[in-house]
Residue frames as qw, qx, qy, qz and C-alpha x, y, z in Angstrom:
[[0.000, 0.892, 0.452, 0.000, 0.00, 0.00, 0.00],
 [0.340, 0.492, -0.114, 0.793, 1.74, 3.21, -1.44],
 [0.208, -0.708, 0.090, -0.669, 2.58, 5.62, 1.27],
 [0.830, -0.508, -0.037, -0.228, 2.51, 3.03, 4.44],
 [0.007, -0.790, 0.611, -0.043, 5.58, 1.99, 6.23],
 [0.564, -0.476, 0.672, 0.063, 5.28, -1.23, 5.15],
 [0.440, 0.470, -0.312, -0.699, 6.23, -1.56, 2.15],
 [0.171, -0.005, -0.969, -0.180, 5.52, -5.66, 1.49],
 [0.234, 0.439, 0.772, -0.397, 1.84, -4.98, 2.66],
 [0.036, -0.196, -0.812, -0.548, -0.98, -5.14, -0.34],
 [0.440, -0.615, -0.476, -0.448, -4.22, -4.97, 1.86],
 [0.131, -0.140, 0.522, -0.831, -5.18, -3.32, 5.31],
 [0.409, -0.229, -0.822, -0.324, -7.98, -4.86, 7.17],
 [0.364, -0.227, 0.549, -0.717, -10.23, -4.01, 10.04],
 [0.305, -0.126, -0.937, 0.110, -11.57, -6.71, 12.02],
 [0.452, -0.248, 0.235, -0.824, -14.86, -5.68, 14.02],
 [0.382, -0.102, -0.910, 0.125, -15.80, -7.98, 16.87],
 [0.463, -0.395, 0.046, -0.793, -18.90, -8.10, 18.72],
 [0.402, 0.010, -0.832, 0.382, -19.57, -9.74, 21.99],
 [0.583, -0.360, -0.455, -0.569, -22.13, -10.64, 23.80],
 [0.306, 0.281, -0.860, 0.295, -22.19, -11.42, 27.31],
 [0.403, -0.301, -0.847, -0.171, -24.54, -13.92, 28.46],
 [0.254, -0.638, -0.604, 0.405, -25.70, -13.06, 32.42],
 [0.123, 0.619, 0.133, -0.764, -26.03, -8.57, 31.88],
 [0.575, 0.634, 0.498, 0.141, -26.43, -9.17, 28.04],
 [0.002, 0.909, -0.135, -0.394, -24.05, -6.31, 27.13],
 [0.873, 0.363, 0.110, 0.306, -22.41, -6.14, 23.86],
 [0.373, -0.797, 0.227, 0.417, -19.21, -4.81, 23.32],
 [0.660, 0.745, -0.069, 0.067, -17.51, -3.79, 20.24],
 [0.637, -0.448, 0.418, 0.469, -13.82, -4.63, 19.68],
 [0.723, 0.673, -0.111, -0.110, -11.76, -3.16, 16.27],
 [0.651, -0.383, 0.539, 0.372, -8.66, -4.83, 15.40],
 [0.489, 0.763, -0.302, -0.297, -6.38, -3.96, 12.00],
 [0.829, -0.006, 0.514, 0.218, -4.19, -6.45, 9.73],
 [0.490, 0.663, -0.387, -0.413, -2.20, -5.74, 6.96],
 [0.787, -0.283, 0.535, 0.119, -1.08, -8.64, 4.36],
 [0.109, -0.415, 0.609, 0.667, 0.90, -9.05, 1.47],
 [0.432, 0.186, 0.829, 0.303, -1.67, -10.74, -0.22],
 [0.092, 0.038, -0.502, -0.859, -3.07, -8.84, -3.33],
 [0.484, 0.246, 0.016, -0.840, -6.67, -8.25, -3.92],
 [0.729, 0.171, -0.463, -0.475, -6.99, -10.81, -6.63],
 [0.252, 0.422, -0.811, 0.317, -4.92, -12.89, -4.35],
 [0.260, -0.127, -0.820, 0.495, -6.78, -13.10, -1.74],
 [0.168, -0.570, -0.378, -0.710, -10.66, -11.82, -1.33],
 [0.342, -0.509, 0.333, -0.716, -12.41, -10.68, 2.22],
 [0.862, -0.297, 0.086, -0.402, -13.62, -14.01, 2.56],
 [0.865, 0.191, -0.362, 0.291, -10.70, -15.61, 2.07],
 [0.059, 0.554, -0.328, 0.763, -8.92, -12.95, 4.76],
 [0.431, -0.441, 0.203, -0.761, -11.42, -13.96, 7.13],
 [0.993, -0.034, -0.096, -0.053, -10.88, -17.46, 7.20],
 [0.661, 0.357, -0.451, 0.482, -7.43, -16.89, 7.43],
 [0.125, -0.512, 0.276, -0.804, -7.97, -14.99, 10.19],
 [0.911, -0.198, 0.087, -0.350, -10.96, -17.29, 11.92],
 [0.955, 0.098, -0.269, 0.084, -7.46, -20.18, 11.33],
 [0.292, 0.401, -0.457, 0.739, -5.10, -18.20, 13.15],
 [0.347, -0.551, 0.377, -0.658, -7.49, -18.28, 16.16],
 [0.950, -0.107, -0.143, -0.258, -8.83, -21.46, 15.63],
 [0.714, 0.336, -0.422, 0.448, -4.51, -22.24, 16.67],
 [0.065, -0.468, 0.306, -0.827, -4.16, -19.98, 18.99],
 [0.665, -0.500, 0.207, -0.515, -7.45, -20.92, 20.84],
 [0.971, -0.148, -0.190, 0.004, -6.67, -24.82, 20.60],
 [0.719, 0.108, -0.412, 0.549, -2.66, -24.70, 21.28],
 [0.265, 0.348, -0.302, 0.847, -1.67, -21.41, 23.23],
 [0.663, -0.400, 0.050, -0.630, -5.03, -21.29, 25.24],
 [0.861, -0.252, -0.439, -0.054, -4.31, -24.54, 26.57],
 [0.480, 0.489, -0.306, 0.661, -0.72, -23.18, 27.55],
 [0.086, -0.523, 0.061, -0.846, -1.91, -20.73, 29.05],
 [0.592, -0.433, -0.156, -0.662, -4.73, -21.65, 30.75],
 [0.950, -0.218, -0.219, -0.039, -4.49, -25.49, 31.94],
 [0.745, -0.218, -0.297, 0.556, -0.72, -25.16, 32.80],
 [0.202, -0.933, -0.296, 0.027, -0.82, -21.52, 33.61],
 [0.631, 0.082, 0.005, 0.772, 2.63, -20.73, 31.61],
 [0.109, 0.772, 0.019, 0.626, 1.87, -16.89, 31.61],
 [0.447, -0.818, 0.203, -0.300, 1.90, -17.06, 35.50],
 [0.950, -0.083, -0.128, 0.274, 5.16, -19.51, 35.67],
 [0.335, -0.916, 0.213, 0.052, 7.97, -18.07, 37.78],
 [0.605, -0.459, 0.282, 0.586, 10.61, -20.06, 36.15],
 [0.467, 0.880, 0.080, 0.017, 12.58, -17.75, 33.73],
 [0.033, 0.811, -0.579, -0.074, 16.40, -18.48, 33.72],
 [0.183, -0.453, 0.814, 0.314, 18.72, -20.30, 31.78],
 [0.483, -0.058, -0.761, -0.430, 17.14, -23.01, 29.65],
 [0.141, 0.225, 0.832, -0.487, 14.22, -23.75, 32.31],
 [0.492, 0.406, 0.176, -0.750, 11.64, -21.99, 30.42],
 [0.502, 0.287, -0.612, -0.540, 12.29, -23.86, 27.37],
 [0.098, 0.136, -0.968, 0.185, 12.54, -27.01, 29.01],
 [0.265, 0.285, 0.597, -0.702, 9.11, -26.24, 30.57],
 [0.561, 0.415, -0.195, -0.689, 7.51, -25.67, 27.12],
 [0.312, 0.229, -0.869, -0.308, 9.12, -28.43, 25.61],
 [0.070, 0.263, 0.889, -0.368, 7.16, -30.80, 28.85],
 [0.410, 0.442, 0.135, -0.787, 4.02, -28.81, 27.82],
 [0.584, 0.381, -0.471, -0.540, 4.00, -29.39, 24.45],
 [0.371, 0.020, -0.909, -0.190, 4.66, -33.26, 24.86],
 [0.215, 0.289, 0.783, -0.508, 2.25, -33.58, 27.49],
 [0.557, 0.419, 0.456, -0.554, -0.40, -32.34, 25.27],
 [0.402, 0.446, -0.707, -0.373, 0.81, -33.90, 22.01],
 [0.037, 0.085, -0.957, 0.276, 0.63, -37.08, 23.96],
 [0.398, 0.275, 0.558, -0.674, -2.54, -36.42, 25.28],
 [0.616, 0.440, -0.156, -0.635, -4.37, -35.38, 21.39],
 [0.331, 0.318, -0.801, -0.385, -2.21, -37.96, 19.99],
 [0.000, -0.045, -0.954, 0.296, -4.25, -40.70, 22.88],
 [0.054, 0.256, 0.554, 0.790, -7.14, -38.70, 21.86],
 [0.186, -0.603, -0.569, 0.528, -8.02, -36.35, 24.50],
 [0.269, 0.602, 0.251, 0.709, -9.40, -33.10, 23.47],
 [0.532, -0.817, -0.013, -0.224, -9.88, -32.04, 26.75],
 [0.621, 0.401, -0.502, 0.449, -6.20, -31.57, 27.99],
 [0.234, -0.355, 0.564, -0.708, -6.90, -30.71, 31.56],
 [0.906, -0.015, 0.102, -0.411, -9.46, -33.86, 31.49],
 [0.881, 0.253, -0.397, 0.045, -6.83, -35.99, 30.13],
 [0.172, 0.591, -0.591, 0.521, -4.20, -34.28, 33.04],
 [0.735, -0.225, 0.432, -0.472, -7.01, -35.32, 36.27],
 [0.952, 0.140, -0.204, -0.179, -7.09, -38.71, 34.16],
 [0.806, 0.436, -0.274, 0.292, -3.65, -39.40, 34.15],
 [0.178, 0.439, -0.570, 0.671, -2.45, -37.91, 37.11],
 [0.781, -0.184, -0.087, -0.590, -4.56, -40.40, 39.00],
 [0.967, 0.058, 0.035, 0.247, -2.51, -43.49, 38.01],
 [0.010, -0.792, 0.475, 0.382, 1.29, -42.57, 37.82],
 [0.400, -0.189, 0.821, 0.360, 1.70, -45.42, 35.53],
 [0.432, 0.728, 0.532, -0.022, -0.75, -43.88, 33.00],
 [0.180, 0.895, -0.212, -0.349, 1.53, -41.19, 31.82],
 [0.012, -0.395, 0.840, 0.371, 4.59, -43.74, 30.75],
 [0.589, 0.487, 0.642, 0.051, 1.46, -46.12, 29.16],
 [0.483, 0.799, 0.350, -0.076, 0.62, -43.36, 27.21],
 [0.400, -0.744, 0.522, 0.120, 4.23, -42.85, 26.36],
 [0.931, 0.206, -0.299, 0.041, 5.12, -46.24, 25.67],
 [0.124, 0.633, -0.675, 0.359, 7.41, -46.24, 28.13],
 [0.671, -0.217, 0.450, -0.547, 5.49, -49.81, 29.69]]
């Protein structure tokens, strides 16, 4: 887009989200902007918005678990290679889990942290 500092971006997008919340019924209005390189012909609003609607549809299913079930945003360790280390255990714990075919990952944690010989089943490490 001539004139914009960036110059590998094609389309600007505003996102307008509306939200609804169940017990006072109050909506609320959210705008978010996007720019992407893809070209008009390239790429049409509905195709933008699906790309968009797949980037949360990641977000909600991997990084929301993160977050949420092992509560990495509030994790106190942060030096030297502990944090990674900590992700890495994340990530196979709930790789493991999908792959055993839990879609509930905090259901599959209460499951499995029940038995301690139900994580190395699911593993193979038995």
């Amino acid at each position: 887009m001539p004139g914009l500092p960036f110059p590998h971006a094609d389309q600007a997008l505003q996102i307008v989200r509306r939200r609804r919340t169940m017990r006072t019924g109050k909506v609320s209005i959210e705008r978010v902007y996007a720019l992407t390189s893809l070209r008009a012909h390239e790429a049409t609003p509905a195709d933008l918005a699906e790309r968009v609607r797949g980037h949360w549809a990641i977000e909600n299913r991997e990084h929301h678990v993160r977050d949420v079930t092992f509560g990495e945003d509030a994790s106190r360790v942060r030096t030297g290679s502990a944090p990674r280390a900590m992700a890495f255990l994340r990530n196979l714990a709930i790789g493991t889990l999908r792959l055993a075919g839990w879609n509930s990952i905090a259901e599959g944690l209460r499951h499995h942290g029940r038995n301690m010989t139900r994580p190395l089943t699911a593993l193979g490490l038995t």
